[in-house]
C-alpha positions in Angstrom: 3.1 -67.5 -70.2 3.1 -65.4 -67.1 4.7 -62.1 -66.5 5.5 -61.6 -62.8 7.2 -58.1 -61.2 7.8 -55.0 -61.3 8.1 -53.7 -65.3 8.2 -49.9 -64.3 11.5 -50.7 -62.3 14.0 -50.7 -65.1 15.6 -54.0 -64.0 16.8 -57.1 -65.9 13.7 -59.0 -68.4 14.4 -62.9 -67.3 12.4 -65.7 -68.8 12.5 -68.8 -66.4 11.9 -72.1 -68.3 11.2 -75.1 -66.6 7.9 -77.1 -67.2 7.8 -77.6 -63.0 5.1 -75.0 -62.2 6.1 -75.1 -58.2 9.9 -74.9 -59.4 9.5 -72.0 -61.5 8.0 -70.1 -58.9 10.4 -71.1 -56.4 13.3 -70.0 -58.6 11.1 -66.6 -59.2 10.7 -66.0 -55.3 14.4 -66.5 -54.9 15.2 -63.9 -57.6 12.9 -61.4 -56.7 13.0 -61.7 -52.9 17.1 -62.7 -52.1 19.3 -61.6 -50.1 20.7 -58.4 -51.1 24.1 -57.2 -51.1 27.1 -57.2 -53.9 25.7 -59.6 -54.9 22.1 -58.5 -56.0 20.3 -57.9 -59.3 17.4 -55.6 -59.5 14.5 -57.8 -61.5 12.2 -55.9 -64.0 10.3 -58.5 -65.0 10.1 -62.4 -64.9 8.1 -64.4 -67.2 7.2 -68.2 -67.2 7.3 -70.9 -69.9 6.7 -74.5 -69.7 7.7 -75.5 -73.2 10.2 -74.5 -75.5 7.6 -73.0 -78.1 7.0 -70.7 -75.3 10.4 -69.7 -74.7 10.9 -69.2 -78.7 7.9 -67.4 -78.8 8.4 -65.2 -75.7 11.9 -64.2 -77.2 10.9 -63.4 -81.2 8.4 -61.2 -78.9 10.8 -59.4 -76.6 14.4 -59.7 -78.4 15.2 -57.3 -75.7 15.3 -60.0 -72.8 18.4 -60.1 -70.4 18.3 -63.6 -69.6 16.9 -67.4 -70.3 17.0 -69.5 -66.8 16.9 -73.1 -68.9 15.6 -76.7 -67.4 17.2 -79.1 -70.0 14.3 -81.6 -69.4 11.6 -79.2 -70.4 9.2 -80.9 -73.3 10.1 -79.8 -76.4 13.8 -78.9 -75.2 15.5 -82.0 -77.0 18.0 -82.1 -74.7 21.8 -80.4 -75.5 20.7 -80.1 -78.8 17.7 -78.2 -77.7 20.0 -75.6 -76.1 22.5 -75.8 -79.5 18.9 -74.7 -81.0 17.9 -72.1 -79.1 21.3 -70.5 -78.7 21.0 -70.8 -82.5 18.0 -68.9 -83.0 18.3 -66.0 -80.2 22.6 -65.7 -80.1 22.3 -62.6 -78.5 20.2 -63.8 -75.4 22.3 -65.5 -72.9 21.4 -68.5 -71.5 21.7 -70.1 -67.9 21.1 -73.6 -67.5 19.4 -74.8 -64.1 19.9 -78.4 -63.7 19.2 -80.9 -60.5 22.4 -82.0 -61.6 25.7 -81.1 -62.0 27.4 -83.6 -64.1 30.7 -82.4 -65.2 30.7 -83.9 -68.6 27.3 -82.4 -69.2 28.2 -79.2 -67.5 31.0 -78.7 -70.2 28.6 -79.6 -73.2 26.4 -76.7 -71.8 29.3 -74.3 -72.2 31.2 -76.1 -75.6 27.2 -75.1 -77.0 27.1 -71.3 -75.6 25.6 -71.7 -72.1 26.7 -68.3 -70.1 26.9 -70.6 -67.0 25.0 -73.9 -65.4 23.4 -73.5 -62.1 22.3 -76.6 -59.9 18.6 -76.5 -58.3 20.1 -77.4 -54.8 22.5 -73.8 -55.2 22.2 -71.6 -51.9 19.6 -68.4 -52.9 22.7 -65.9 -52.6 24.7 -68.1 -54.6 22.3 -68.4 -57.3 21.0 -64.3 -57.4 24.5 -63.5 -57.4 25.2 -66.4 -60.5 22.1 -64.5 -62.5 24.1 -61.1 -61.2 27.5 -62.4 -63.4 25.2 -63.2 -66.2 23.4 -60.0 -66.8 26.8 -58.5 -65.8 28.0 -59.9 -68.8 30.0 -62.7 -67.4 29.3 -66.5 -67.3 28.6 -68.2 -63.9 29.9 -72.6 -63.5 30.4 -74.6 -60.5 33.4 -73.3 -59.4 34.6 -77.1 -58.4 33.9 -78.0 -62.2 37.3 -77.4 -64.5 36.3 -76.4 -67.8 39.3 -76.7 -69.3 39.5 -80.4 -68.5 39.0 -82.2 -71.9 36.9 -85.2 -71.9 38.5 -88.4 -73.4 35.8 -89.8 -75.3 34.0 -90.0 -78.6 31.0 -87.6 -77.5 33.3 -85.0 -76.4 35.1 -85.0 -79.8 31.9 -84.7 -81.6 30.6 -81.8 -79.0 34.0 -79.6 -79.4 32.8 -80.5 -83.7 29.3 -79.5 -83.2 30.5 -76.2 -81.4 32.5 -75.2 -84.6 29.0 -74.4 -86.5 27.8 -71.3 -87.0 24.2 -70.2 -85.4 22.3 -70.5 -89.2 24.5 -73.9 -89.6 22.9 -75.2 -86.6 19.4 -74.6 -87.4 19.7 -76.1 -90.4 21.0 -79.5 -88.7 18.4 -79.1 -86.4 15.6 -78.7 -89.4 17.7 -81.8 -90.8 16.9 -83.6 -87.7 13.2 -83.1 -87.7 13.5 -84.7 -91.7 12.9 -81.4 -93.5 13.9 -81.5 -97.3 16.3 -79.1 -98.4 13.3 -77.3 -100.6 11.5 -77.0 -96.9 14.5 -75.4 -94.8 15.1 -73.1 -98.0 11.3 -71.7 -97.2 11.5 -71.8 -93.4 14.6 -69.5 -93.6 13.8 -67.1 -96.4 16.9 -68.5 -97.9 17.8 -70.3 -101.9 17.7 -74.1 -101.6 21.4 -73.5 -103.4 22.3 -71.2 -99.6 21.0 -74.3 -98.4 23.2 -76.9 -99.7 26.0 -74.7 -99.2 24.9 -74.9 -95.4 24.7 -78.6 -95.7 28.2 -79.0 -97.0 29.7 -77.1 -94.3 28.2 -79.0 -91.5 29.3 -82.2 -92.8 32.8 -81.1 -93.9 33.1 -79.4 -90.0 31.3 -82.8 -88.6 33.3 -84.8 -90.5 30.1 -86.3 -91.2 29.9 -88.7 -94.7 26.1 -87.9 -94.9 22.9 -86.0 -93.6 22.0 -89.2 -92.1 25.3 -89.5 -90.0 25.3 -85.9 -88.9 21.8 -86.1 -87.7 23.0 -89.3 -85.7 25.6 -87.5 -83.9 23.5 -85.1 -82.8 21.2 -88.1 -81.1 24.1 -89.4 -79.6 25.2 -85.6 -77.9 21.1 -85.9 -76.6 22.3 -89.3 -75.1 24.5 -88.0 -72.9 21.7 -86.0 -71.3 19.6 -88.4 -70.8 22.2 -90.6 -69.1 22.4 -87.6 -66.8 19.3 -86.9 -66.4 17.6 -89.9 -66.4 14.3 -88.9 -65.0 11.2 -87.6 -67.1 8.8 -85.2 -67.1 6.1 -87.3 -65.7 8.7 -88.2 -62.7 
């Protein structure tokens, strides 16, 4: 984990996670060194992360960070429902995802699953400093030619708009259900009764519409297929 700039200036505390070491400090440059103007933000500090333990650590650390910059193929990430996860965990910490691509469907996951905006790598360096401007403004920041509104006709975008219904403790405990936890195990990773538990359980499957843990767990995979249609490329690529 790296901190880079200027921590005396008062500015916004970013955390750039991407596990592309050249990337991340291309996309640090950029902020730091933009064009200025309206559209300008003043930078405290930047930090690194190439995983997403980093990013979870760097954030139970500094709670007080502005903004996550988020590569969805990052190790660790798990796709959509990585961001579903860490939006879970940290709800107050917005999060920008920067993609090489800019697939529609995928760009509206990213907001059903509390993305404050979706930035594509190939963005001009105004364009994107003034996207990370809207953010720490307290706005959101999508490809303007991508409609939002436009609802998806398919099975995964039924189950997204489901999955987006679930509150941030709901969604770590399908997440902990996912990694095959028992109900005794997510009771003691969340300081809470295996009875708050179950109660949590019931909730997600009643809101998934889900018949079992298995199934619910199953169409979370399938939400992480539709990254990996998009993004077909992995981290060794």
């Amino acid at each position: 984990m790296n901190a880079i700039g200027n921590e005396a200036s008062g500015g916004a505390r970013l955390v750039i996670a991407d596990d592309h070491p050249l990337f991340r400090d291309a996309l640090r440059q950029a902020l730091l060194n933009g064009a200025g103007g309206d559209a300008d933000v003043s930078i405290g500090e930047v930090k690194e992360a190439g995983s997403i333990d980093d990013v979870m650590s760097e954030l139970s650390e500094n709670p007080g960070t502005d903004l996550v910059l988020l590569d969805l193929t990052m190790p660790g990430v798990r796709g959509l429902s990585g961001l579903m996860n860490l939006r879970a965990r940290f709800p107050d910490v917005p999060v920008v995802v920067v993609s090489a691509s800019d697939d529609p469907a995928v760009v509206r996951r990213c907001a059903d699953f509390g993305a404050s905006g979706f930035i594509p790598k190939s963005l001009q360096v105004a364009e994107m400093r003034g996207a990370v401007a809207s953010v720490i403004d307290g706005g959101e920041w999508f490809p303007p030619d991508i409609d939002l509104a436009t609802e998806d006709e398919n099975e995964l975008a039924d189950i997204a708009h489901r999955l987006a219904t679930l509150t941030p403790q709901q969604v770590r405990v399908l997440m902990m259900l996912g990694e095959g936890l028992l109900n005794k195990q997510i009771a003691y990773e969340l300081s809470v009764s295996e009875a708050t538990v179950k109660a949590h359980v019931s909730a997600i499957l009643q809101k998934l519409g889900a018949d079992s843990r298995t199934q619910a767990v199953i169409m979370v995979n399938r939400i992480d297929a539709l990254q990996r249609d998009a993004f077909p490329l992995t981290e060794a690529d």
